[in-house]
C-alpha positions in Angstrom: 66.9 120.4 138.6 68.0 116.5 139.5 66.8 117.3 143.1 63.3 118.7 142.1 63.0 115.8 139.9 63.4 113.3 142.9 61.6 115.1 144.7 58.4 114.9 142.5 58.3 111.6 142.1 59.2 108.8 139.7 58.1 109.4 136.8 59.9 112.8 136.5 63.1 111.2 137.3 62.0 108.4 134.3 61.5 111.2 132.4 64.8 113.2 132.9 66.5 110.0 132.6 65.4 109.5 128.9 66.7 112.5 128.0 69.8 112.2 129.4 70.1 109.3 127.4 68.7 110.8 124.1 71.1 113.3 124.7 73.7 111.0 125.4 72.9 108.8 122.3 72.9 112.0 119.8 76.8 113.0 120.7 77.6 109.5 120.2 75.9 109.6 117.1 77.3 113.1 116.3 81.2 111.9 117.2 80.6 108.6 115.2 79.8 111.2 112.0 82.7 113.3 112.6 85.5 110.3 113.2 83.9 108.2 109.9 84.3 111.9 107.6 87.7 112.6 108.9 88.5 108.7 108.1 86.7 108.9 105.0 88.5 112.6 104.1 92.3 110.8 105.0 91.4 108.1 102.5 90.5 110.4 99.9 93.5 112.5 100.6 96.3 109.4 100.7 94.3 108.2 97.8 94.8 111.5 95.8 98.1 112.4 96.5 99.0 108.9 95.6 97.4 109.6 92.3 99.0 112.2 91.6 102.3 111.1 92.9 101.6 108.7 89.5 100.6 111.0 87.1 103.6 113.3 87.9 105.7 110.3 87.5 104.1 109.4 84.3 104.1 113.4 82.8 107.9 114.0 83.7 108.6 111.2 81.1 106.4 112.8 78.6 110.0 114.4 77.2 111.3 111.1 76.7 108.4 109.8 75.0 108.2 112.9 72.8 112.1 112.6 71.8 112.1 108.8 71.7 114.0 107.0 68.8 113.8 103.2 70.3 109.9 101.3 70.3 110.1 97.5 71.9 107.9 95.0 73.7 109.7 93.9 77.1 109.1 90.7 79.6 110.9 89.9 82.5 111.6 87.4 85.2 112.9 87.6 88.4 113.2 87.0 92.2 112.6 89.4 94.9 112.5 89.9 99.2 111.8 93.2 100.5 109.9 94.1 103.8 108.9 97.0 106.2 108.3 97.2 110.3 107.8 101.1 111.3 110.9 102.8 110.7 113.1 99.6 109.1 113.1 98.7 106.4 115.1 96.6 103.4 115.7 94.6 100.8 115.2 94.9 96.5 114.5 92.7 93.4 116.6 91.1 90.8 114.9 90.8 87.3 116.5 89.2 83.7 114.5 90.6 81.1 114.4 90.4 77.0 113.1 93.6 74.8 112.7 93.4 71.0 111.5 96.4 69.1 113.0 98.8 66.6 115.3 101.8 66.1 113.8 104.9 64.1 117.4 106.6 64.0 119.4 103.6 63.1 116.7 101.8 61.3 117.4 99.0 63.3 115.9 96.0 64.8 117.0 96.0 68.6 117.4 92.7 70.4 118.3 93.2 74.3 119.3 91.2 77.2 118.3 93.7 80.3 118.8 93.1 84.1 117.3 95.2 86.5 118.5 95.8 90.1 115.9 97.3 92.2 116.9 98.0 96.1 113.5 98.6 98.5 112.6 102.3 99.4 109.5 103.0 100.9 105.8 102.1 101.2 103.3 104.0 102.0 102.0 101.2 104.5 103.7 101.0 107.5 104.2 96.9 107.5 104.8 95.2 104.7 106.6 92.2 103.7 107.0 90.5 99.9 108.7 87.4 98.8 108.3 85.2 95.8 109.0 85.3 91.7 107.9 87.6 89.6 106.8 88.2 86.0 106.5 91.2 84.1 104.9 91.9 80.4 104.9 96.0 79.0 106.1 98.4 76.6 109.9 99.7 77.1 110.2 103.1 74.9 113.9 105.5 75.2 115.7 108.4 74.0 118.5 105.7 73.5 122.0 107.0 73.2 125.2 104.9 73.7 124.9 104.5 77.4 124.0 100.6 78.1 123.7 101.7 82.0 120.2 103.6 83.3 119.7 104.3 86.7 115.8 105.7 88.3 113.2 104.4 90.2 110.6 101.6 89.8 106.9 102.3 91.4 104.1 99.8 92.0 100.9 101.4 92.2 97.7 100.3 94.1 95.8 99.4 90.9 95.3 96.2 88.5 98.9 94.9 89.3 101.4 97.0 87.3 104.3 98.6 86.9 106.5 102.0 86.3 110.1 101.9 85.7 111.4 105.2 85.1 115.1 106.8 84.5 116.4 110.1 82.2 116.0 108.0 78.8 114.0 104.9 79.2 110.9 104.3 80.7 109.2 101.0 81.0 105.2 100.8 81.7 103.3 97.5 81.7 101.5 94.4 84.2 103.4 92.3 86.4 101.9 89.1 88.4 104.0 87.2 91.1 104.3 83.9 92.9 104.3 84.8 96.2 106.3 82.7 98.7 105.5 84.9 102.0 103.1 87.9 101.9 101.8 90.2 104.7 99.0 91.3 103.4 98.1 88.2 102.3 98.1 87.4 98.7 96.4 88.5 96.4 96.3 92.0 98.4 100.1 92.2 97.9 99.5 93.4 94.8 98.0 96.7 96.7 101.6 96.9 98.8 102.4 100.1 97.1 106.1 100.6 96.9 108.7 101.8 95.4 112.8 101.1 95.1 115.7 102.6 93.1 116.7 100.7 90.0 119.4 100.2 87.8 118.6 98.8 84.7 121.8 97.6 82.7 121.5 96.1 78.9 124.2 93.8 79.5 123.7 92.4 76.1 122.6 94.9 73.0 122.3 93.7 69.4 120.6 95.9 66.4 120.2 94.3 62.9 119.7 97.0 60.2 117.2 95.1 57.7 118.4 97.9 54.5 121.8 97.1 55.1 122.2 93.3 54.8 124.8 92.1 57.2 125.2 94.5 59.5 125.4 93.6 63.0 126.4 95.7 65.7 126.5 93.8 69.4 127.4 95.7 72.6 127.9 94.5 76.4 128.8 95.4 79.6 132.0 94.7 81.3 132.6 91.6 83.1 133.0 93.4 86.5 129.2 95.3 85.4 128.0 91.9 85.0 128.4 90.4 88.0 128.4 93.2 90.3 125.1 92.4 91.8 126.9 89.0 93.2 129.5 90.5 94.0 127.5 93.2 96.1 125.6 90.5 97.8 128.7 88.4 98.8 130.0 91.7 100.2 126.4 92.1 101.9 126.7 88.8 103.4 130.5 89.4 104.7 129.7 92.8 106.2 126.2 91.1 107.9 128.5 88.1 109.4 131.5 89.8 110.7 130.6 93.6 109.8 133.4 96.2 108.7 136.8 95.1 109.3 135.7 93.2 112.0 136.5 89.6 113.8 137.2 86.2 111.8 139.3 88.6 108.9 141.3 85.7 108.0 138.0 84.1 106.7 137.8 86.3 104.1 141.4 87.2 103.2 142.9 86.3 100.1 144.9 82.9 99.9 148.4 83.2 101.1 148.1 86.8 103.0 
């Protein structure tokens, strides 16, 4: 068809040449479609399954908030360096924070001094990186027993900047806001990282005033060793990045007089 085309002169080859190129034009056009609705149906999908990674979350809880006996307001302040590169990844948050609220069971008031240790897991991007301070303001609710130790997992949501701290008998929900020293993205869009670490969340320091029975105070803590285990751990970090397990320059670390 080319050759009969040459053959009969220009303006049949012009011709054929313009529709090669409408044709030419219309796939393009065609494959464009197709690679901006399967980019368009992936962020509808990573979008929804994150949603209802979060409502999952937030319904598994729903027997704690149905059996809940303890109601308080929480804040909390703390520091925090975590990161991702492909398949590594590492580091966590350490938070002080202060609850106040009230006891239905022991008609109490409930005044407690909470630290949470929160080591990095996973994002769902695949780089990330966070340092800075951190605040956080929400509503703390429990089934609370006479354990002062709670271990579970913490998730941070791509929406308005917030928060999910979760375990078998306490749940904390509310905003957080940081102070970002280094960011990738670039703040403010860290607060879209998405992540989410294991955390231990300790009451180190519990008090509960009864207001109908005048003078009764009740105050609980943690063990010395509980309280500073998260320096402790971090010295031990520190000793196994220098020198590793059992390895060289043992005498730096050994006790005095071994």
């Amino acid at each position: 068809m080319l050759e009969q085309a040459f053959r009969q002169g220009p303006s049949m080859r012009d011709e054929l040449t313009a529709i090669v190129e409408r044709e030419r034009e219309a796939r393009f056009v065609r494959q464009n479609a197709i690679l901006k609705l399967t980019m368009k149906e992936r962020a509808e999908v990573l979008i929804a399954s994150i949603v209802r990674g979060f409502d999952k979350k937030i319904w598994s809880q729903a027997p704690v908030f149905a059996h809940s006996n303890e109601h308080a307001f929480y804040g909390g302040l703390g520091i925090g360096a975590l990161g991702k590169a492909s398949s590594h990844r590492g580091g966590g948050l350490l938070e002080l924070g202060f609850s106040i609220g009230y006891n239905v069971d022991k008609k109490a008031v409930v005044i407690q001094v909470l630290r949470d240790v929160e080591r990095f897991r996973d994002s769902i991007m695949p780089l990330m990186v966070f340092g800075g301070v951190y605040f956080k303001a929400g509503y703390y609710f429990a089934n609370q027993g006479q354990s002062l130790r709670h271990n579970g997992s913490s998730g941070y949501p791509p929406m308005a900047p917030g928060f999910l701290s979760t375990t078998s008998d306490v749940v904390i929900v509310g905003m957080n806001a940081g102070v970002p020293f280094m960011t990738f993205p670039p703040s403010p869009l860290d607060n879209g990282l998405t992540y989410n670490n294991a955390a231990r969340i300790d009451a180190f320091l519990r008090v509960t005033i009864s207001p109908k029975t005048l003078g009764f105070v009740r105050i609980q803590t943690l063990p010395l060793k509980a309280m500073v285990e998260p320096i402790t751990d971090a010295i031990f970090a520190v000793k196994t990045l220098v020198i590793g397990r059992g390895g060289a320059c043992k005498s730096l670390f050994a006790p005095a007089g071994g």
